[in-house]
C-alpha positions in Angstrom: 105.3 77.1 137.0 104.4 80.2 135.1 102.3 78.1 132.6 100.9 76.0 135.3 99.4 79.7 137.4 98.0 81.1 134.0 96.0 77.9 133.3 94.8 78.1 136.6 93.8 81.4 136.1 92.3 81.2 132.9 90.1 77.9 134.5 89.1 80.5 137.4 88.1 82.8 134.7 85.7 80.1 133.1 84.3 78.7 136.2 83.5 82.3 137.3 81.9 83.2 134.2 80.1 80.3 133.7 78.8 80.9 137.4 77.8 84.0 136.4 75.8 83.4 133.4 74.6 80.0 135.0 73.1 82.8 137.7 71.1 84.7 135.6 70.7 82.4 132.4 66.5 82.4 131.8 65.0 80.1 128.9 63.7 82.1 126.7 60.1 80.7 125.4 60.4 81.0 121.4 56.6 79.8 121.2 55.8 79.3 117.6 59.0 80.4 116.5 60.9 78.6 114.1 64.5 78.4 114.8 67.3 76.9 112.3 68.8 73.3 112.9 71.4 73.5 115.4 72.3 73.5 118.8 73.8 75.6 121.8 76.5 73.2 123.3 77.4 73.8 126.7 75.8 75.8 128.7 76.9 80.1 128.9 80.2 78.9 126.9 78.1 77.4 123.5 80.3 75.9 121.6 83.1 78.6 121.5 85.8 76.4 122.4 85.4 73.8 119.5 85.1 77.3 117.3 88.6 78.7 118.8 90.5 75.1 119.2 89.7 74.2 115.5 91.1 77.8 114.4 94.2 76.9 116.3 94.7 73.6 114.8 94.4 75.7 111.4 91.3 74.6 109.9 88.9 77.2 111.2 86.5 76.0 108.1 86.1 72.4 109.9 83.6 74.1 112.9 81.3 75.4 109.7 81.8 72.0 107.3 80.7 69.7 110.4 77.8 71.4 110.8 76.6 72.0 107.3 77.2 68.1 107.1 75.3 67.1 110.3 72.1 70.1 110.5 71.8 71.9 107.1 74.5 73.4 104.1 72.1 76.7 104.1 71.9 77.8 107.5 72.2 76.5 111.4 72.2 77.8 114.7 75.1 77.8 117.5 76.0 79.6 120.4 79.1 82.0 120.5 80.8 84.4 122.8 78.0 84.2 124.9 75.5 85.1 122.0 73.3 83.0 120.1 74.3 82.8 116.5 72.6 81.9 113.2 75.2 80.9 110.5 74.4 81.7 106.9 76.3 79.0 104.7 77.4 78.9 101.0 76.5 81.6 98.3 72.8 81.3 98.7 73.1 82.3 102.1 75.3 85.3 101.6 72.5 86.4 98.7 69.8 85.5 101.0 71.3 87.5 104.2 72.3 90.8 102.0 69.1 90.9 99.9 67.1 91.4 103.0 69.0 93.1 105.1 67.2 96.1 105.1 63.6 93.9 105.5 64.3 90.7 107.8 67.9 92.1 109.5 68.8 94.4 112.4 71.8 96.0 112.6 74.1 94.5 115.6 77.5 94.4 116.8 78.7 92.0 119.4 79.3 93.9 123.5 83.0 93.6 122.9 82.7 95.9 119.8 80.6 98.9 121.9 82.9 98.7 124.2 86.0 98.9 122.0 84.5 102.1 119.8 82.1 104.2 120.3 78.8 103.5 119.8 77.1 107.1 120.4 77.6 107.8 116.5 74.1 108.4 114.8 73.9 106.1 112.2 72.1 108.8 110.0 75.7 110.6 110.3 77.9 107.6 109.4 75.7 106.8 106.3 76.5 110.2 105.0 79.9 108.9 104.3 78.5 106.7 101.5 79.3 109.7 99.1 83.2 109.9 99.6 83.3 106.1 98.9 81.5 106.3 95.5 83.6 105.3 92.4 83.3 108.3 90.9 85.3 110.0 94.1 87.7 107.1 94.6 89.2 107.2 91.5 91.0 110.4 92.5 93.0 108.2 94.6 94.2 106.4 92.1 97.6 107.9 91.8 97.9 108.0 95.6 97.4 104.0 95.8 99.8 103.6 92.5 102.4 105.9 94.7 101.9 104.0 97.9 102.2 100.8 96.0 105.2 101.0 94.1 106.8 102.7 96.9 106.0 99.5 99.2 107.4 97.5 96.9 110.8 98.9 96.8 111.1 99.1 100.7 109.5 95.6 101.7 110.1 93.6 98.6 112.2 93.8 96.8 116.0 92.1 97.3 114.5 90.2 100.1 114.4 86.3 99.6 111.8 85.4 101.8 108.7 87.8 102.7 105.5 87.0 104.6 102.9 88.1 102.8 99.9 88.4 104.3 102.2 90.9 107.1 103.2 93.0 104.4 100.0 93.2 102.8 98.3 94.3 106.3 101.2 96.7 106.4 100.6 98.2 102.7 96.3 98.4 103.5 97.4 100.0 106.6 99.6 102.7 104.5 97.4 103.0 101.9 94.1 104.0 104.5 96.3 106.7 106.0 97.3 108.0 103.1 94.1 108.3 101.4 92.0 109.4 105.1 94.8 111.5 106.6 97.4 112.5 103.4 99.7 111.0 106.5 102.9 108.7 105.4 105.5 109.4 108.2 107.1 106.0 109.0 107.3 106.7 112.6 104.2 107.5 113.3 102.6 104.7 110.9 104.2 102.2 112.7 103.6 103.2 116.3 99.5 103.4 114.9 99.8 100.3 113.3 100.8 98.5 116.4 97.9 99.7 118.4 95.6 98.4 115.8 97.3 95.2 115.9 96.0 95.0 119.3 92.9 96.2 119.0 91.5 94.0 115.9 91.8 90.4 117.7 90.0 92.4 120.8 86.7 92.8 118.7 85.5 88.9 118.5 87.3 88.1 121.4 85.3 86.6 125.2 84.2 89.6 126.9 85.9 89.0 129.8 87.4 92.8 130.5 90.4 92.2 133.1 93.9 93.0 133.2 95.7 91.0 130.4 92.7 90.0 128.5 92.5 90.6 124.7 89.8 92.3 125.3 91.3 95.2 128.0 94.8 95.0 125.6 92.1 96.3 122.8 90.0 98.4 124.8 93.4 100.5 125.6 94.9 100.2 122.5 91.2 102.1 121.0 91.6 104.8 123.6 95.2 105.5 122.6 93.9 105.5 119.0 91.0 108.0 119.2 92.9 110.2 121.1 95.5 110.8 118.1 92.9 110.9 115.6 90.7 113.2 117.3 94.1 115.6 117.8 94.7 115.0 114.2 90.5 116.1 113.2 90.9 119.6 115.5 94.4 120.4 113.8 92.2 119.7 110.2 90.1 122.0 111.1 92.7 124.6 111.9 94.3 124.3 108.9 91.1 124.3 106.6 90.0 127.6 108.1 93.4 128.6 107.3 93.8 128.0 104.0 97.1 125.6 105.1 94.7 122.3 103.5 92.8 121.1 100.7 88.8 120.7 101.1 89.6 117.6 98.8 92.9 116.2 99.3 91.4 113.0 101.2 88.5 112.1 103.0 88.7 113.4 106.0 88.6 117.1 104.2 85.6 116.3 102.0 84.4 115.1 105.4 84.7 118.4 107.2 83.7 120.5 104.4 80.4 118.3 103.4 77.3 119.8 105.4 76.7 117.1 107.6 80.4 116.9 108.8 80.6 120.7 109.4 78.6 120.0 112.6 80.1 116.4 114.2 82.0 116.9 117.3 85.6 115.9 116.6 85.3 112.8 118.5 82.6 111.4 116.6 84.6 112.2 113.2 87.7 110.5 114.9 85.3 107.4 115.7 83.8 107.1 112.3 87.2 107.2 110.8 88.3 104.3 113.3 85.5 102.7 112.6 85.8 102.7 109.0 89.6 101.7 108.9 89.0 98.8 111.5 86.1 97.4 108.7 88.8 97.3 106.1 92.6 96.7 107.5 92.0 92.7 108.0 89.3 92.4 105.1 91.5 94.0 102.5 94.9 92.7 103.8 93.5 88.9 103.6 92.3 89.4 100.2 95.5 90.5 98.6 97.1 87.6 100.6 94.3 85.3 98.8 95.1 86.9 95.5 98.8 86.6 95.5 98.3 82.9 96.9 96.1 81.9 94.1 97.9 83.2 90.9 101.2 81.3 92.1 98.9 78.3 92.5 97.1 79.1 88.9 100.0 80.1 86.4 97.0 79.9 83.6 95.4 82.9 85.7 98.6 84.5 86.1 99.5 84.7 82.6 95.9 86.3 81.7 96.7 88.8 84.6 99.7 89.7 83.2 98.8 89.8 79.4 96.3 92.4 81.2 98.8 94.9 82.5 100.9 94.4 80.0 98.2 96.1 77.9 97.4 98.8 80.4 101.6 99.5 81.0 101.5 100.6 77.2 98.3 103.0 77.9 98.6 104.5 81.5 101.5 105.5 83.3 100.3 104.7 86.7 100.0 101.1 86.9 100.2 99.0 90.7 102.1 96.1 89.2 104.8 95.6 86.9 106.0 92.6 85.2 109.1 92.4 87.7 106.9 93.2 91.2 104.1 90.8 89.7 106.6 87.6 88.8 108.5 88.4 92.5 105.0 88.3 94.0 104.4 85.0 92.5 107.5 83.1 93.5 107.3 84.9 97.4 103.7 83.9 97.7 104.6 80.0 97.6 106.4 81.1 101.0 102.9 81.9 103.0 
């Protein structure tokens, strides 16, 4: 009966918004404008629900593959979320869409992103933050990855006999971001953080439909919750820099403070960028050391060039992320995702 009232409910919630948009839905005249192959599907909903239902039948790549096969393998156009989308395909589009960005793209995020963080951050502000990302400024966190890394390992690894990767790998990005932002690696306090991020990432491409229940409101709390600890955590920084108690550079959000720019951002807007910057990385980075692991048990020729690798290195440096032992138990666990 339960089942039966929420897909009634979630019906209601389609009918409405489809009313809604069906309300105040206007062509829009593109005149001589060329527009990419494609089309919009159904009216206000596009095509979203052949987007989400082949996701759920685990072949999200099918919704891009059928329509590179039936309009073009560069580029086509759909409809979204509510938003009209072009879809850049294969590596000429990526080089296509990032050597013009600056020339033939506008920056834009989708309504369920503004209203998840804040969007009254100058972006003159948040491009100063290109210099603590250099490679010449990262490298100081070398040991502090290496640390983070090793210690991960011996927590979450190893003895088990069965892991999930791609969960522990979100769980080490998460540490690891902490660490090198906030010099923060209480379990406690990482795990009550990391749950309210869980919420909030599946709230940023989710309908924006903001009731009760939704993704969307789930996300929209779980941000609140999350800006207000990292803001308390940005005013107690500042407390302790003008007390001598911390480090202008022992992470980034000291070189942050001290720079010239972030000397004068509000602690909310500090807290924001931060959020902002970890939300751009936690599912990113996570996925790709899932990928990695995945693909050097699948390719032992790879693996063994790997390893001959930091083999080498574990004879010049002390601070290594892998040894043979974590790298061989990665291997074998990984044919378990």
């Amino acid at each position: 009966m339960d089942i039966l009232y929420a897909s009634l409910f979630s019906l209601f919630v389609i009918l409405v918004s489809f009313l809604v948009r069906f309300a105040f839905f206007k062509s829009k005249s593109v005149g001589t404008v060329k527009l990419p192959p494609g089309g919009r599907g159904w009216l206000a909903i596009g095509e979203t629900i052949n987007f989400v239902t082949a996701g759920w039948k685990g072949h999200p790549e099918k919704f891009i593959l059928d329509r590179m096969t039936k309009f073009s393998r560069h580029v086509f156009r759909t409809s979204l979320l509510f938003e009209d989308v072009a879809v850049f395909c294969g590596p000429e589009g990526n080089k296509f869409l990032f050597s013009n960005k600056k020339s033939l793209f506008q920056y834009w995020v989708p309504a369920t992103v503004s209203k998840i963080i804040s969007t009254n951050l100058s972006v003159e502000k948040a491009k100063m933050t290109r210099y603590h990302f250099k490679t010449e400024v990262l490298r100081q966190y070398v040991p502090v990855m290496d640390m983070v890394a090793q210690k991960h390992f011996e927590t979450r690894w190893e003895g088990k006999v069965r892991i999930l990767t791609h969960k522990l790998t979100k769980i080490f990005t998460f540490q690891v971001a902490c660490k090198i932002f906030f010099s923060i690696d209480e379990p406690e306090w990482l795990n009550n953080l990391s749950v309210l991020f869980e919420r909030l990432a599946p709230g940023l491409f989710s309908i924006p439909i903001n009731l009760p229940g939704t993704t969307l409101r789930k996300a929209i709390n779980a941000g609140k919750f999350i800006r207000k600890e990292l803001t308390t955590i940005v005013k107690q920084r500042k407390i302790d820099l003008a007390d001598g108690k911390a480090s202008p550079t022992q992470d980034v959000l000291s070189l942050m403070l001290c720079d010239d720019y972030g000397k004068f951002m509000e602690e909310t807007e500090v807290a924001d960028l931060i959020m902002g910057l970890m939300i751009g990385g936690y599912d990113t980075t996570s996925s790709l050391c899932t990928f990695i692991v995945n693909y050097l048990a699948e390719l032992p020729e790879i693996y063994e060039e790997v390893y001959k690798g930091i083999k080498i290195n574990n004879g010049k440096h002390k601070n290594v992320f892998f040894t043979k032992t974590y790298l061989t138990k990665a291997i074998r666990l990984a044919l378990f995702i």
